[in-house]
C-alpha positions in Angstrom: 73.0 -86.8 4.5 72.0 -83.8 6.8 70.3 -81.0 5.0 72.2 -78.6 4.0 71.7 -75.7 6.0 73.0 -72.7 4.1 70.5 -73.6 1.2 67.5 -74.2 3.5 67.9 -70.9 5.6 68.0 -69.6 2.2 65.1 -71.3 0.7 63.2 -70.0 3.6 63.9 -66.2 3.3 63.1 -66.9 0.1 59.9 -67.7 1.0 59.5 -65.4 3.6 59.9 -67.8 6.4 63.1 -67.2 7.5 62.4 -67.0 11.1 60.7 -70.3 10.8 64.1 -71.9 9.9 66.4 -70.3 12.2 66.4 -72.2 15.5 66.8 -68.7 17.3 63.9 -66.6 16.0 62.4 -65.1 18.8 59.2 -66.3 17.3 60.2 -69.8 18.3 59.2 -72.3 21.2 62.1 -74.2 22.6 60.4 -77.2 20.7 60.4 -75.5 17.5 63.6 -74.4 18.0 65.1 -77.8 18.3 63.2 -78.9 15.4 64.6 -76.6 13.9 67.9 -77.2 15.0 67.7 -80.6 13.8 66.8 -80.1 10.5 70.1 -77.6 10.1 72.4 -81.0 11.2 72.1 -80.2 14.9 73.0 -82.9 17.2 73.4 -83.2 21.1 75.5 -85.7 23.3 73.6 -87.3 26.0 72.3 -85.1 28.8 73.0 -83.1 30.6 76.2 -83.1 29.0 74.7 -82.0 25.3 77.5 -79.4 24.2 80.7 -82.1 25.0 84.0 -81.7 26.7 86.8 -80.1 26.0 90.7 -79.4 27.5 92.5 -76.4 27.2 95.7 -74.0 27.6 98.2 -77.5 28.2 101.2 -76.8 30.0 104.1 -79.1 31.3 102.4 -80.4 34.4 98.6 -79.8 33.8 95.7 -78.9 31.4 92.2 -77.0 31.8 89.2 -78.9 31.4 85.7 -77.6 30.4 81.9 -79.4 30.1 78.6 -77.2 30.8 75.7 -79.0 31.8 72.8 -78.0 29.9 70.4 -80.4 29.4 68.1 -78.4 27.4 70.4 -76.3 24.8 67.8 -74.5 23.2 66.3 -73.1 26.7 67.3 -69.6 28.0 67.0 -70.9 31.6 68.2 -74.5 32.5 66.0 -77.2 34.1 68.8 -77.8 37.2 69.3 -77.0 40.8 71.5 -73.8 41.3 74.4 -75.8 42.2 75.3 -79.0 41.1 78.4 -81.1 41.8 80.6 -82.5 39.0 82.8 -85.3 38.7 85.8 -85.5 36.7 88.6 -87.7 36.2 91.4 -87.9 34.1 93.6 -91.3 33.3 96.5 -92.0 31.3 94.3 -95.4 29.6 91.1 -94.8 27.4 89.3 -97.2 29.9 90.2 -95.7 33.1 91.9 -97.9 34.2 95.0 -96.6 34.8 93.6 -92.9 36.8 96.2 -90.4 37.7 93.5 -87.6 38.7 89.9 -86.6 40.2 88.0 -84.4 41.8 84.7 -82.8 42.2 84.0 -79.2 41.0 80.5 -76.9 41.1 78.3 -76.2 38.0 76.6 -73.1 39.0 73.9 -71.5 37.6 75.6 -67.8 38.3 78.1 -69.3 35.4 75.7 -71.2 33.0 76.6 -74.6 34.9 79.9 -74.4 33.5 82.6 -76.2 34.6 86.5 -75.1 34.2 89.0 -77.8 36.0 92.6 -76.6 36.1 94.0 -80.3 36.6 97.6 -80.8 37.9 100.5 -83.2 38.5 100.6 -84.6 35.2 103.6 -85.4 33.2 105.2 -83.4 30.8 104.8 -84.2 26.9 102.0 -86.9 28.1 98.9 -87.8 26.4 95.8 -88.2 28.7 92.1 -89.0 28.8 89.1 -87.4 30.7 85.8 -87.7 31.4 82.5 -86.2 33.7 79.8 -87.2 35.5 76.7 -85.9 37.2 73.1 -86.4 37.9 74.0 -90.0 37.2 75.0 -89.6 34.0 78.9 -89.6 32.5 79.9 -87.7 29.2 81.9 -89.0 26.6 85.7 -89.3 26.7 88.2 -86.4 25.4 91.7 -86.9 24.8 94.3 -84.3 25.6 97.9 -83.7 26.3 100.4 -81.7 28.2 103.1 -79.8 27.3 107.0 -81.4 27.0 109.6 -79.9 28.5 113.5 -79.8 27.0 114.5 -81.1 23.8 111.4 -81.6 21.1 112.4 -82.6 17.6 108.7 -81.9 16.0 105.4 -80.4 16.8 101.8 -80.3 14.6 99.4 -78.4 15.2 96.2 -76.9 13.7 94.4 -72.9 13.8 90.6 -72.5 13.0 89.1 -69.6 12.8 85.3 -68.0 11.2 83.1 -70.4 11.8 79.3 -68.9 10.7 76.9 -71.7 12.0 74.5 -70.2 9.0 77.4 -70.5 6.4 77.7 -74.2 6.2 78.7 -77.5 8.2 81.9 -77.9 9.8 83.4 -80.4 7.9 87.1 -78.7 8.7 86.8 -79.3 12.3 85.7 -83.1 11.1 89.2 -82.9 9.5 91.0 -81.1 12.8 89.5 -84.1 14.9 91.1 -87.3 12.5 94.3 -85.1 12.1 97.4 -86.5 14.5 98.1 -83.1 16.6 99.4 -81.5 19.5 96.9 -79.0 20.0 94.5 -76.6 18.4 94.6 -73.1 18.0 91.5 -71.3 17.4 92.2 -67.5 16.1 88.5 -65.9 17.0 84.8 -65.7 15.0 84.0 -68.7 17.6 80.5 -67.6 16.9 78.4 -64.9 15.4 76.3 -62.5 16.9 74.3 -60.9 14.4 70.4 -61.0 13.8 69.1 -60.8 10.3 71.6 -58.6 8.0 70.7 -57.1 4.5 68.8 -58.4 1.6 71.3 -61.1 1.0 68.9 -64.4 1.4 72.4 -66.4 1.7 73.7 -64.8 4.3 70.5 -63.8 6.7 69.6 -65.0 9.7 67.0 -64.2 12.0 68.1 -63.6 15.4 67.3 -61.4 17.0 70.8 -59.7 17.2 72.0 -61.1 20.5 72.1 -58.8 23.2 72.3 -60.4 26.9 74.0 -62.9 29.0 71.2 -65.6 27.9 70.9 -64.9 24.3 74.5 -65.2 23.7 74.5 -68.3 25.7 72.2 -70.0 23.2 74.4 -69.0 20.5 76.9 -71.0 22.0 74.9 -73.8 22.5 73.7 -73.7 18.9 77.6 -73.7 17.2 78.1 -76.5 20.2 75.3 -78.4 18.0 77.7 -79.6 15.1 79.1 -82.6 16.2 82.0 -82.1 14.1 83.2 -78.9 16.3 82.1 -81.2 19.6 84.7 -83.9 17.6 87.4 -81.3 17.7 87.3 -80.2 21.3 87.2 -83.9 22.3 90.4 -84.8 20.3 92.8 -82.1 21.1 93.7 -79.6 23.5 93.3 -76.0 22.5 94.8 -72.6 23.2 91.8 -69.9 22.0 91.7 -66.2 21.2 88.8 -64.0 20.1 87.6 -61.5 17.3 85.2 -59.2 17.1 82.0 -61.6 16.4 82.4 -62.8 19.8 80.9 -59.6 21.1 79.4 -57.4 17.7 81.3 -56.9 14.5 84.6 -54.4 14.5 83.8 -53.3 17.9 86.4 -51.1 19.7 86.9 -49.7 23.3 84.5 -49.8 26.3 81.8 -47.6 25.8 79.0 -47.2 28.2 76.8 -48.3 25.5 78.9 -51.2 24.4 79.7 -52.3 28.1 77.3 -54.5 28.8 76.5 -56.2 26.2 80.3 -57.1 26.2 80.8 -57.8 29.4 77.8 -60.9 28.9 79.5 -62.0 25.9 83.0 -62.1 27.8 81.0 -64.4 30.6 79.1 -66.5 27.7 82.1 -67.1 25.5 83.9 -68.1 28.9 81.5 -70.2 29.7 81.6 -72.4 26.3 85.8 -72.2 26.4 88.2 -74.9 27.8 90.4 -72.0 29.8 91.1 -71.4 33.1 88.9 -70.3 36.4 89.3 -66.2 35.6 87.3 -63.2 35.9 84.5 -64.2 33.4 83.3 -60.5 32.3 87.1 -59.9 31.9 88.9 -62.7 31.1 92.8 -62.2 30.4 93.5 -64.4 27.1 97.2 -63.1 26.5 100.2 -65.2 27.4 102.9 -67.1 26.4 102.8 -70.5 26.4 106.1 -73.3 25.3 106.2 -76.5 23.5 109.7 -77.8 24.8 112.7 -75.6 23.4 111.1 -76.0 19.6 107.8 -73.4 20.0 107.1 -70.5 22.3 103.2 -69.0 21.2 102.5 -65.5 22.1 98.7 -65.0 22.2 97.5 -62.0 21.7 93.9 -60.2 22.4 93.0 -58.0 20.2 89.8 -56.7 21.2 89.5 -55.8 24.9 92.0 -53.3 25.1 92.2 -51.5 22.0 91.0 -47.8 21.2 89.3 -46.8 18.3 91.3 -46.9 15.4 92.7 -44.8 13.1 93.7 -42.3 15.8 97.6 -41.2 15.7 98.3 -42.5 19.1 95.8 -45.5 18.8 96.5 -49.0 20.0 95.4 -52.2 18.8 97.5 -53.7 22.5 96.6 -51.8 24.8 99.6 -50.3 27.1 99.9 -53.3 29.6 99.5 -56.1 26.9 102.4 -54.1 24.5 104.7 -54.2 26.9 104.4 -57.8 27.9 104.9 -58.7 24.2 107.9 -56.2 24.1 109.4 -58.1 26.9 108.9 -61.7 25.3 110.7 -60.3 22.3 113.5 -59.0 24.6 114.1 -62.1 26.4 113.4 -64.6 23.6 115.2 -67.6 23.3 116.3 -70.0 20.5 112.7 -71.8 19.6 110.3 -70.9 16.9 108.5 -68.0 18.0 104.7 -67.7 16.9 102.6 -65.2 17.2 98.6 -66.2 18.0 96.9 -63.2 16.0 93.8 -62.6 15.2 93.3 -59.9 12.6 96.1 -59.5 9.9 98.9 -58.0 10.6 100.9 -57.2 6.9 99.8 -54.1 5.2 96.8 -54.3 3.0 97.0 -51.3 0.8 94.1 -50.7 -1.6 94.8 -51.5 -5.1 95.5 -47.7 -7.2 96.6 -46.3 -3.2 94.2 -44.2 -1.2 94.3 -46.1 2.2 94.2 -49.4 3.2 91.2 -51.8 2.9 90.0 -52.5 6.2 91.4 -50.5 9.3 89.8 -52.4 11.5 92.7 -54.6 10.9 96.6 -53.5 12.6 96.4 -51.5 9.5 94.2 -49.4 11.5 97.1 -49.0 14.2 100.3 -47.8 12.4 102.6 -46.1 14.8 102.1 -49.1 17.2 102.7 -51.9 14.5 106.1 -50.0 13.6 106.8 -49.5 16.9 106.1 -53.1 18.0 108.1 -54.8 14.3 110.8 -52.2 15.0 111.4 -53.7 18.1 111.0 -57.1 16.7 114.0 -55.9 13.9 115.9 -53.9 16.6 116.0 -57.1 19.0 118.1 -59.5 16.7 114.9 -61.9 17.2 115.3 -64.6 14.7 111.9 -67.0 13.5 109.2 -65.4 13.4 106.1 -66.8 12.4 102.6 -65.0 12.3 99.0 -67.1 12.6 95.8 -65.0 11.7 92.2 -65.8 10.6 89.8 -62.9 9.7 89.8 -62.2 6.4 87.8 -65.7 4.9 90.7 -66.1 2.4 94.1 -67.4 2.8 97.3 -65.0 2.3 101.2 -65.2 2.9 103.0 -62.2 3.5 106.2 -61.1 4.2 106.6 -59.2 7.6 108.9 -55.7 7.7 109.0 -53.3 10.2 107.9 -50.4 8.0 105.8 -52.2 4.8 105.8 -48.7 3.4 109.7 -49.2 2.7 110.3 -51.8 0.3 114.2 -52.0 1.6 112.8 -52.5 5.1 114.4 -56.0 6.1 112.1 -59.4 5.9 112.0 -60.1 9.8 109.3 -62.7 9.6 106.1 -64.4 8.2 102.5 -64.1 8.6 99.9 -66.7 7.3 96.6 -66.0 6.9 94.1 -68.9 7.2 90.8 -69.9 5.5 87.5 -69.4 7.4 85.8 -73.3 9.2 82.7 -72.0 6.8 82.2 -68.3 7.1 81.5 -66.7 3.1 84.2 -65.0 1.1 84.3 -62.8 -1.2 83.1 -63.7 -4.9 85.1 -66.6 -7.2 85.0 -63.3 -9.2 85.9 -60.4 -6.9 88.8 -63.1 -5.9 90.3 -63.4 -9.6 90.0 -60.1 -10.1 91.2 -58.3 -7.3 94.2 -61.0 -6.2 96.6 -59.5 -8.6 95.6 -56.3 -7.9 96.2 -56.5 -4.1 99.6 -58.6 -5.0 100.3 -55.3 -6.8 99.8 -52.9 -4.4 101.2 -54.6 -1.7 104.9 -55.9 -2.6 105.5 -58.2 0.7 102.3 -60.4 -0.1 103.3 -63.6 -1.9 99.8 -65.6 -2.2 96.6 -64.9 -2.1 93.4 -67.3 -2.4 89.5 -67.0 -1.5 87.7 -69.4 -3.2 87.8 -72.3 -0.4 87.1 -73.2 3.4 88.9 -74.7 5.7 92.1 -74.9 8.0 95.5 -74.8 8.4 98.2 -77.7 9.7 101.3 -76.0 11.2 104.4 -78.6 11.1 107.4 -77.2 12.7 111.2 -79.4 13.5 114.3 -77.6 14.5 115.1 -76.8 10.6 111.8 -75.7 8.8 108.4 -74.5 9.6 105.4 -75.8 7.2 102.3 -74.8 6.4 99.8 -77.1 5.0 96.7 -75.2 3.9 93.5 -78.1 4.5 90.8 -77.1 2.5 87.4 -78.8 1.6 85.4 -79.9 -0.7 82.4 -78.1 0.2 81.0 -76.6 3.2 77.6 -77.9 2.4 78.2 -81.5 3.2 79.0 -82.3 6.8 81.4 -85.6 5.3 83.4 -83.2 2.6 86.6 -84.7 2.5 90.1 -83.0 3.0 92.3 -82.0 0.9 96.0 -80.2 0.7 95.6 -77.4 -1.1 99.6 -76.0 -1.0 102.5 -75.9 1.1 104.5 -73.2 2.6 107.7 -73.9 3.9 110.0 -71.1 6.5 113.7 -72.4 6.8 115.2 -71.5 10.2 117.2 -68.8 10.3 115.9 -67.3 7.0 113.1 -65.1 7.4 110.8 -65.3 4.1 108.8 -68.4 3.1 108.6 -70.5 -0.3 106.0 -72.6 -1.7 106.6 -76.0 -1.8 107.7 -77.2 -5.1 105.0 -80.2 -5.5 102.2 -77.8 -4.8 103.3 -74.4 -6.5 100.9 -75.4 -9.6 97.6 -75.3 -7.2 95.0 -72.7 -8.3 95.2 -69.7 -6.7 94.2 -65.9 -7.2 97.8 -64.6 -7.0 101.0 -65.7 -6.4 104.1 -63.7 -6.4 106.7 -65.0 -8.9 
């Protein structure tokens, strides 16, 4: 069994070595640094494809696929020409043998030696597999699928989200990669960009903070090391949005100050992300994508075009991105309709009153959530599910246009995930403060923070289910999975339930 990270980075700021267990201390050579690596559970593919494959954003008749070349992870400059050619090929056979696709694209060094593929001409509702090669070498094989068209009587599919390399392994994406799925959504934390934080020994981590284009690159590379999140790419297509941890924590607007540094961490997380070619200091990550007539996903961005908050004409949307998702509420059809969100959007009022507990949240936004539910409400749009990561702790809420009026009608549901690995609150702040926030806050139905992991999304024609996945431990790499509970949303009734067999799990709080 791998060593368990979490309890040797804090062994060694125990110690006062901290920065000699934390692959990126500055203080490191790139040997050291993959020593240390190592002895945290890193592992690598072959070279130069060390950081795996990936496929991304499937539609009806094609699919993005990613690699980067980077033969030496731990480097801030790779050892390869400025340019050099990639093959890829996609078939509809494990073994090749049946090819449908391929092509040639150019790693450059101006984008880390990334590659982004936007592959065509497939079928709809297909599964395919994929694979590279350069500099003699070929990676290993992903699997992916399109998107169907028409008729679909079931889809499955998984959200991650807070995945603190330092926290723990990433024995949840082990569990995303053997589940049977559609897709993957990840809901933002991809990485973390902090250097060492407070006097907590458990939770610091020398860095430095990152800063620059190469500095966040090599935190990429590092989360890339878990071969349980290199697993997950490889056995799924994803659809991805970000947080804040992406960039720095709870950042807002575009400062001069903060414009740079974001603009390299826009270009580094696109260079680690299966999406489409885009502006990489800029990408655009809303839009709406369809599974058949059963799902349409809304994914939202929540970060680049937001003001600061708590301002009475703030905006979490910015002006462009609210009135696309104004006009995909007006023209919605009959599917499911799910929103991709990655910060909560229910009330969270603190327990006794005086505010809410994180504005940073849409909390932090209140004339443009009412505005935006109220249309929702004022629409007639029917099926409304909300997925969001965040908070570390799993919730269900109800959603209501105004969640200050308690007869404001149920127009939806929001479900909160459980973090890959990154820490929650306290077994004892949980069990204490659950009821008190189930108090305060009359839409939330559930409420618990004591485990990791992620969430399975069944959906048919007649019910939405949520099965929360949790773990046994984040310090074991092999930690089985478990179901924790079950939330079912029937269609045409906005509110969920818990599902009978599982209403007797532990939790903090539960509305009865």
């Amino acid at each position: 069994m791998s060593v368990n990270r979490r309890d040797l980075l804090r062994g060694a700021a125990t110690a006062g070595a901290l920065g000699l267990a934390w692959p990126l201390s500055s203080r490191m050579t790139v040997a050291q640094a993959e020593e240390a690596a190592a002895a945290l559970g890193a592992t690598w593919d072959e070279a130069p494809f060390t950081l795996g494959v990936a496929s991304g954003d499937p539609v009806p008749y094609g699919v993005a696929l990613w690699t980067r070349l980077a033969p030496k992870p731990m480097e801030f400059e790779q050892p390869l020409e400025d340019t050099v050619e990639v093959g890829w090929e996609v078939a509809a056979d494990r073994g090749f043998r049946r090819r449908v696709a391929r092509g040639t694209a150019a790693a450059t060094a101006a984008l880390g030696h990334s590659v982004h593929v936007p592959v065509s001409g497939l079928e709809p509702g297909s599964q395919y597999y994929y694979r590279f090669h350069a500099l003699g070498k070929v990676s290993r094989v992903g699997r992916t699928r399109t998107a169907p068209v028409g008729p679909v009587r079931r889809v499955r599919f998984a959200s991650a989200n807070c995945q603190a390399f330092h926290d723990g392994f990433y024995a949840a994406h082990a569990g995303i990669a053997r589940e049977e799925l559609d897709f993957v959504v990840h809901l933002g934390d991809y990485v973390y960009e902090h250097g060492q934080v407070g006097g907590n020994p458990l939770r610091d981590h020398e860095g430095p903070e990152v800063l620059t284009l190469p500095s966040y690159r090599r935190r990429h590379a590092l989360y890339k090391s878990d071969p349980s999140l290199r697993d997950a790419h490889a056995a799924h297509p994803w659809f991805i949005t970000w947080d804040d941890h992406e960039v720095v924590n709870d950042y807002s607007g575009t400062t001069p100050a903060l414009q740079a540094r974001r603009s390299a961490a826009y270009q580094a997380w696109y260079e680690h992300m299966p999406v489409r070619p885009d502006h990489p200091s800029t990408p655009r990550i809303h839009r709406q994508r369809r599974w058949g007539d059963l799902l349409d996903l809304s994914i939202l961005d929540l970060r680049q075009y937001r003001s600061a908050q708590n301002l009475p004409d703030g905006t979490i949307l910015g002006a462009d991105q609210k009135a696309w998702l104004k006009d995909q509420v007006t023209g919605a059809g009959e599917a499911w309709h799910c929103w991709v969100n990655s910060i909560m959007l229910s009330q969270l009022a603190k327990p006794g009153g005086g505010g809410y507990m994180f504005t940073d949240q849409w909390d932090g936004f209140l004339a443009e959530r009412k505005e935006v539910l109220t249309h929702v409400a004022q629409s007639g749009l029917e099926d409304l599910v909300v997925i969001t990561g965040d908070w570390h702790s799993a919730f269900v809420d109800d959603i209501r246009p105004d969640f200050a009026d308690p007869a404001s009608p149920v127009i939806g549901t929001e479900f909160t995930a459980h973090s890959v690995s990154s820490g929650a609150y306290s077994p004892e702040w949980n069990a204490t403060n659950g009821p008190k926030m189930g108090a305060a806050n009359p839409h939330l139905k559930y409420f618990e923070g004591d485990r990791y992991g992620y969430d399975v999304y069944e959906v048919t024609p007649r019910r939405w289910s949520t099965h929360m996945r949790v773990i046994g431990d984040r310090r074991d790499p092999r930690s089985p999975v478990s179901t924790l509970t079950t939330f079912h949303v029937d269609r045409g009734r906005p509110g969920s339930y818990e599902d009978r067999a599982t209403i007797s799990s532990p939790a903090q709080y539960r509305r009865r």
